[in-house]
C-alpha positions as CSV (number, residue, x, y, z in Angstrom):
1,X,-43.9,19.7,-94.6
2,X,-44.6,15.6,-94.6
3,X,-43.9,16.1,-91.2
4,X,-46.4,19.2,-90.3
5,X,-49.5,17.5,-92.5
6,X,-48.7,14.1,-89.9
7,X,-48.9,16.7,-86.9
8,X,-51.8,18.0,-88.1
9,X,-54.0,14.8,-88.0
10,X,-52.7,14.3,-84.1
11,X,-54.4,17.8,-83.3
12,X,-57.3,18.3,-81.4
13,X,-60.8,16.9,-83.8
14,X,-63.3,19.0,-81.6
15,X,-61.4,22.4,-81.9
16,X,-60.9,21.3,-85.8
17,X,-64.9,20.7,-86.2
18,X,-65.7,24.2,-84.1
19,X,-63.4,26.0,-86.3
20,X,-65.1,24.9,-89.5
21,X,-68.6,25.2,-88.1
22,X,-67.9,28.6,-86.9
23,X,-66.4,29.4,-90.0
24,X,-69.8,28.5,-92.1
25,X,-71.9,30.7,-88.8
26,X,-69.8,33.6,-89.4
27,X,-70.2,33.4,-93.0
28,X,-74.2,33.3,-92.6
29,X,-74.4,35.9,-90.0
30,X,-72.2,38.4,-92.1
31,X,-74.7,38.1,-95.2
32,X,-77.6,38.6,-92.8
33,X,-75.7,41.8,-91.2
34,X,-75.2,42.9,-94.8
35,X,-78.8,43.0,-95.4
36,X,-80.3,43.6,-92.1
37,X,-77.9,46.0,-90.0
38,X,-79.1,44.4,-86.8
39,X,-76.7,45.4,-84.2
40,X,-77.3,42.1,-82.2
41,X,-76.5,40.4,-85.9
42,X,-73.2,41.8,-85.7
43,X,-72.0,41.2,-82.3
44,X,-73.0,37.6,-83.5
45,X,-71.0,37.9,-86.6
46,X,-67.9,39.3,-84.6
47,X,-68.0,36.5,-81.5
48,X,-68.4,34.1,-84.7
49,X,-65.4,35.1,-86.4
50,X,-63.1,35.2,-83.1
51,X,-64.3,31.3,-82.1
52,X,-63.3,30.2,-86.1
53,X,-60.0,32.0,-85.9
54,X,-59.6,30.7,-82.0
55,X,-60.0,27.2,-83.0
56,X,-58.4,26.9,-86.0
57,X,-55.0,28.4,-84.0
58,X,-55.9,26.3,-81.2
59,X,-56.5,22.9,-83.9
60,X,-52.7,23.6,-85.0
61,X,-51.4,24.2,-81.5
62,X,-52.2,21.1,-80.4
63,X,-51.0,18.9,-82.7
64,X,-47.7,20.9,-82.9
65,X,-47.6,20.4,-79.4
66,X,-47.7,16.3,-80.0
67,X,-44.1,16.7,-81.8
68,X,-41.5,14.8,-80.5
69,X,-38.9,16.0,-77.9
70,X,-35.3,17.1,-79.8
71,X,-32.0,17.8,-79.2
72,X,-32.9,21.5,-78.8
73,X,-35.6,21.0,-77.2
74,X,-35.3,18.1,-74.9
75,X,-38.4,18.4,-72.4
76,X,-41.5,18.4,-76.0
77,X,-43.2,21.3,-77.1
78,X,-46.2,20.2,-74.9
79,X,-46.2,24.0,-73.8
80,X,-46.8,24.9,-77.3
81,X,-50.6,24.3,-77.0
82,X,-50.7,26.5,-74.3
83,X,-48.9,29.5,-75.9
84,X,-51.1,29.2,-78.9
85,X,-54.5,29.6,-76.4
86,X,-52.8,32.5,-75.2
87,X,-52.2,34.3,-78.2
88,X,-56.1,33.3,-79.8
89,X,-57.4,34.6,-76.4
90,X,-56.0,38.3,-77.9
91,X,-58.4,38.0,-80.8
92,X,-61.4,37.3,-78.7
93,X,-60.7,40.4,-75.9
94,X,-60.0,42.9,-79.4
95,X,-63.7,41.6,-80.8
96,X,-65.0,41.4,-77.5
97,X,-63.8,45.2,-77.0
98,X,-65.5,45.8,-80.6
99,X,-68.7,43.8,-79.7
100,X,-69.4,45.8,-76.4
101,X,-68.6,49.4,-78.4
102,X,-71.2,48.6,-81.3
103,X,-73.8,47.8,-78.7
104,X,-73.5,50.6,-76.9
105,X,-73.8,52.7,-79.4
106,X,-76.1,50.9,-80.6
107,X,-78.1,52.3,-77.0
108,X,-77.0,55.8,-77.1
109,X,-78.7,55.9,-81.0
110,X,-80.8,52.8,-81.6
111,X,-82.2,52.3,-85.3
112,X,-84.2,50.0,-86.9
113,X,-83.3,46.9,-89.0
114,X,-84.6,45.0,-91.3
115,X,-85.1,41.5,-92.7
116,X,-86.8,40.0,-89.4
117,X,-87.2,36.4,-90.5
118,X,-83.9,36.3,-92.6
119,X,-82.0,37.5,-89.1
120,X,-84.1,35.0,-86.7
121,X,-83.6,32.2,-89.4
122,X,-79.7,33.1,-89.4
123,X,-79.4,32.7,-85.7
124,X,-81.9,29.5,-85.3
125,X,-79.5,27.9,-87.7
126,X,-76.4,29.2,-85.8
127,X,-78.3,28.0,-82.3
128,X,-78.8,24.3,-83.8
129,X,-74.9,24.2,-85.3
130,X,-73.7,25.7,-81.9
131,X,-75.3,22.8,-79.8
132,X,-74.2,20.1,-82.3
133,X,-70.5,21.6,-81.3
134,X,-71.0,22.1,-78.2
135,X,-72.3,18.4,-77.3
136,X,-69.0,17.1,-79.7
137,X,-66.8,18.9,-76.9
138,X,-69.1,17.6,-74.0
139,X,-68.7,14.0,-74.9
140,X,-64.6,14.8,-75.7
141,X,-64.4,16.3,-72.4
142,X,-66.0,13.2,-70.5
143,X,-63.9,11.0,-72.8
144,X,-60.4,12.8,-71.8
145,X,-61.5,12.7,-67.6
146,X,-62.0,9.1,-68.4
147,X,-66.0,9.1,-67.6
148,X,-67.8,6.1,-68.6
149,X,-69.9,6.8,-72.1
150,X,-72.9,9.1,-71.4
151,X,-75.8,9.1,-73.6
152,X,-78.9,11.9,-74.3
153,X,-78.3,14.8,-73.0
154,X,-76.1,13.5,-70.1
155,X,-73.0,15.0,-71.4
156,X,-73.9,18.7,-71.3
157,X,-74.7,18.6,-67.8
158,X,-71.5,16.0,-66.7
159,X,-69.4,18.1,-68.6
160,X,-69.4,21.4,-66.0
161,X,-68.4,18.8,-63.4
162,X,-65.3,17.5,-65.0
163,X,-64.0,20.3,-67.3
164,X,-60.9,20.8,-65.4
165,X,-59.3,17.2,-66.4
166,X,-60.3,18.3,-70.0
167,X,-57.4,19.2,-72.3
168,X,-56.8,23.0,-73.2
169,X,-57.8,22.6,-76.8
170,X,-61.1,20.8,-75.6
171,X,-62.1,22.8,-72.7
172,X,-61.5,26.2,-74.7
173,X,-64.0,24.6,-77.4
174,X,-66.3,23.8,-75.1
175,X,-66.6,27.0,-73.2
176,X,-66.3,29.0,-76.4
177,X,-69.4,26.9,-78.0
178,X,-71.1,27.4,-74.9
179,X,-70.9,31.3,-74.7
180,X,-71.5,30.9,-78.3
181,X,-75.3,28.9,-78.1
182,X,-76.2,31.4,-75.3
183,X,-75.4,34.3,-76.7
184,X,-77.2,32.9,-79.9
185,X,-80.5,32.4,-78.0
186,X,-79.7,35.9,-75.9
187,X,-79.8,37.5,-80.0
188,X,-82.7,35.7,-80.9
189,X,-84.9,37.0,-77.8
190,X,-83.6,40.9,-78.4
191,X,-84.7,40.6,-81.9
192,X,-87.7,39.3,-81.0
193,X,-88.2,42.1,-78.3
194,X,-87.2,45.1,-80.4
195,X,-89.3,44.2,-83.4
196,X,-92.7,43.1,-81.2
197,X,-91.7,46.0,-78.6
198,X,-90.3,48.8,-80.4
199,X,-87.7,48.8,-77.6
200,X,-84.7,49.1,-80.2
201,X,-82.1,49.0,-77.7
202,X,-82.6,45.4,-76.5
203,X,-80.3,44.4,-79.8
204,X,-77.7,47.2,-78.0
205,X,-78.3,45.3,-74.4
206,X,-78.0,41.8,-76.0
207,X,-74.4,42.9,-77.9
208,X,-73.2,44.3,-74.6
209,X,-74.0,41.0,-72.9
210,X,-72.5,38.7,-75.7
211,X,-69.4,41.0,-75.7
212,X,-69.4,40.9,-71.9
213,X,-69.7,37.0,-72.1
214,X,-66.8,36.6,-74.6
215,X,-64.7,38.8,-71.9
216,X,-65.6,36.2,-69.5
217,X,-64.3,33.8,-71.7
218,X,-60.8,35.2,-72.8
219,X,-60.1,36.2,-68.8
220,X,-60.6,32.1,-68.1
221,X,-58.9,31.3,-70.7
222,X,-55.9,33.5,-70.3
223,X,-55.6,32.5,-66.9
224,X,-55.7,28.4,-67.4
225,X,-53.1,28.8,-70.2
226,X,-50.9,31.2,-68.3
227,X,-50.4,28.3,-65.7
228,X,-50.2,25.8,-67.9
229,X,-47.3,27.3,-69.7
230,X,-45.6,28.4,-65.9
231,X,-46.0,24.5,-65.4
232,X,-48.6,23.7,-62.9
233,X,-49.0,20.5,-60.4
234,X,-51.7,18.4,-61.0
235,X,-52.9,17.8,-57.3
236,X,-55.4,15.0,-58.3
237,X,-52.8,13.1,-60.6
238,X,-50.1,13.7,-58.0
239,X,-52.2,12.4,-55.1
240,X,-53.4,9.2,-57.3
241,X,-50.0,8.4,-58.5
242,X,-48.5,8.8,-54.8
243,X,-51.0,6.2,-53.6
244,X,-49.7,3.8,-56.8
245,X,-46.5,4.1,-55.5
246,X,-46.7,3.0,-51.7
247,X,-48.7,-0.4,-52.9
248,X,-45.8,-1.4,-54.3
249,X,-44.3,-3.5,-51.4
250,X,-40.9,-2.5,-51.7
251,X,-41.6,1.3,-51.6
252,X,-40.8,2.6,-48.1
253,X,-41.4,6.3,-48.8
254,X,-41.4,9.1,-51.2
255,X,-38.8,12.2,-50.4
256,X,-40.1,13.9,-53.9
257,X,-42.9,13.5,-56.4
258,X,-43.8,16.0,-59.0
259,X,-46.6,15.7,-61.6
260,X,-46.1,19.0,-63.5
261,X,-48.9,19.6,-66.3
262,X,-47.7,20.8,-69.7
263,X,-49.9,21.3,-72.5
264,X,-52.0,18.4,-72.9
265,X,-49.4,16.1,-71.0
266,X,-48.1,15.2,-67.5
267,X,-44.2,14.7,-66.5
268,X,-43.6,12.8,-63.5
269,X,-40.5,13.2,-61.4
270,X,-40.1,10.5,-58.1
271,X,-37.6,9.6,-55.6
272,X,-38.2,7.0,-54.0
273,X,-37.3,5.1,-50.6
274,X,-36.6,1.5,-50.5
275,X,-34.7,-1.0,-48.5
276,X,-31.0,-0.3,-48.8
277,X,-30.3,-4.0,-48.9
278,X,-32.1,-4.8,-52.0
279,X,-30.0,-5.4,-55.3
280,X,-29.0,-3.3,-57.8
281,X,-31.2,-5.7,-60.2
282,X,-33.9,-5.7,-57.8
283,X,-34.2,-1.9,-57.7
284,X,-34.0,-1.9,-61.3
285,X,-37.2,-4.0,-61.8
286,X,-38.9,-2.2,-59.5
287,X,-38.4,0.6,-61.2
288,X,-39.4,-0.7,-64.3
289,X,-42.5,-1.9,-62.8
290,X,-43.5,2.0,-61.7
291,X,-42.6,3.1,-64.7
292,X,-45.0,0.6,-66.8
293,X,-47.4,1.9,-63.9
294,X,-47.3,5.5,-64.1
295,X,-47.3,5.5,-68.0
296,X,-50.3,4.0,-68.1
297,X,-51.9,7.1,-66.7
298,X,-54.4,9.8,-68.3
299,X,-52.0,12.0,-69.7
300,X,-48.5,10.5,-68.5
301,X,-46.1,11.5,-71.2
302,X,-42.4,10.7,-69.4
303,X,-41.5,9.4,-66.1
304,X,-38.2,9.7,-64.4
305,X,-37.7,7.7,-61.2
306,X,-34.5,7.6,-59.0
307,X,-33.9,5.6,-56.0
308,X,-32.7,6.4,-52.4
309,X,-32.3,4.2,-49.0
310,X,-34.9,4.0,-46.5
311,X,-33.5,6.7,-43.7
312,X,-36.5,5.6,-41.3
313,X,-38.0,9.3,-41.6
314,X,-41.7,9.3,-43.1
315,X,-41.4,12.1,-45.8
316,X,-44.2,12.2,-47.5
317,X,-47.8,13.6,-46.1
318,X,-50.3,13.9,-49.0
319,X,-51.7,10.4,-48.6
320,X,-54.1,10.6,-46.3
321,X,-57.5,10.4,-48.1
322,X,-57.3,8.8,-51.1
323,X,-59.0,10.7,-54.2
324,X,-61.0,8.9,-57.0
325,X,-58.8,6.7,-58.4
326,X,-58.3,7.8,-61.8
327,X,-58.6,5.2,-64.9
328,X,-56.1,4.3,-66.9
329,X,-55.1,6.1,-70.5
């Protein structure tokens, strides 16, 4: 139990804070369905509820994921993080299915609710809490793809271009919160509409749309997390890392590298090429040198490196154009 509670404060701090915030939102928007019985209210209510219970599986996920490799389980539980997304994805698609139902019928029969300034007061203060989130994840994303401090609103528009170096736990947050402020400020205008209009289905039309929006959401999500726990390549690490290695000056060639993604961490796999006359203590400092190296990369977890002679065949292609170098963890 020591053990979990130590885990726990390794786990992700934006998922934690979204869980809690969406927690409080959820608990809001249910009193104001209560009274109200606006239909965009409740799709509200419902997305809430599925982004608390998300992130709070996705907060303890990740920091299970951070426990140490065993003797059972030699290669980490990085995947761990992964499988968790995949299961909290479920909740969202069932809620999602539930949000898109109510709306609709919601359109086939619409009726009028109740409590206007209690409902628009509900979701400003669920709008404002949103954003808050939302701008934690932004500035958590441009922290984990190692972009300089941003400042202002900066962050919410950097943050599109770099989500996919995000961690799982952080980039689920971050879409989720951003679904989540839209679909806030998408209630807020059918209210608005249906009680200035009389055009009661607009509270229908926004529901579908939020429900529709969360679907977006789980099929991304689903489909991220289903690679991650395959075990995917990281093509810009791999690239990066490849040119690290040929600048050492004893490095002839590369007949393998593999930077496989897991979780929230990379493993790195490399044979290298090098001189056969070289020592046996010379090739071992060299390899300590690429290790030191490689560890020092965003997200490097373990590094295994092996050594072959230099056949005079060029095996490795990938090294072209050199990416953007990344920076160091």
């Amino acid at each position: 139990m020591k053990e979990f509670f130590g885990l726990l404060k390794e786990g992700n701090k934006p998922s934690l804070l979204a869980a809690i915030v969406n927690t409080v939102i959820a608990i809001l928007k249910g009193i104001a369905f209560f009274f109200t019985g606006n239909v965009a209210m409740f799709a509200e209510m419902m997305h809430s509820i599925g982004d608390a219970a998300n992130q709070f599986f996705v907060f303890i996920g990740s920091a299970l994921s951070k426990k140490a490799p065993t003797p059972r389980f030699p290669n980490g539980f990085g995947r761990v993080v992964n499988l968790v997304c995949l299961g909290a994805v479920l909740i969202v698609g069932i809620l999602s299915y539930e949000t898109v139902i109510e709306g609709w019928h919601h359109i086939q029969h619409p009726a009028k609710s109740g409590g206007l300034f209690i409902t628009l007061g509900v979701l400003a203060i669920a709008i404002i809490l949103e954003t808050f989130v939302l701008y934690k994840a932004a500035k958590e994303v441009l922290h984990e793809a190692g972009v300089p401090k941003a400042t202002g609103l900066a962050p919410l528009t950097l943050a599109f271009s770099h989500l996919n170096r995000a961690k799982p736990a952080t980039k689920l947050v971050f879409m989720e919160d951003l679904v989540a402020t839209s679909g806030g400020v998408l209630a807020f205008i059918a209210v608005l509409i249906a009680h200035f209009t009389g055009f009661l289905q607009a509270e229908g039309i926004a529901s579908i749309m939020i429900g529709l929006m969360m679907f977006y959401v789980v099929g991304r999500v689903f489909l991220e997390n289903a690679r991650g726990a395959i075990g995917e390549t990281d093509e810009q690490m791999l690239n990066h890392i490849a040119h690290l290695v040929f600048e050492h000056k004893d490095v002839k060639d590369i007949q393998k590298l593999a930077v496989i993604k897991e979780g929230e961490f990379l493993h790195v796999e490399l044979v290298a090429e090098v001189d056969p006359s070289i020592s046996f203590a010379e090739a071992d400092d060299i390899r300590d040198h690429l290790v030191d190296l490689i560890l020092h990369q965003q997200g490097v977890q373990d590094v295994t490196i092996s050594f072959d002679e230099d056949d005079g065949v060029t095996h490795w292609k990938h090294v072209s154009n050199r990416p953007e170098i990344l920076p160091p963890q």
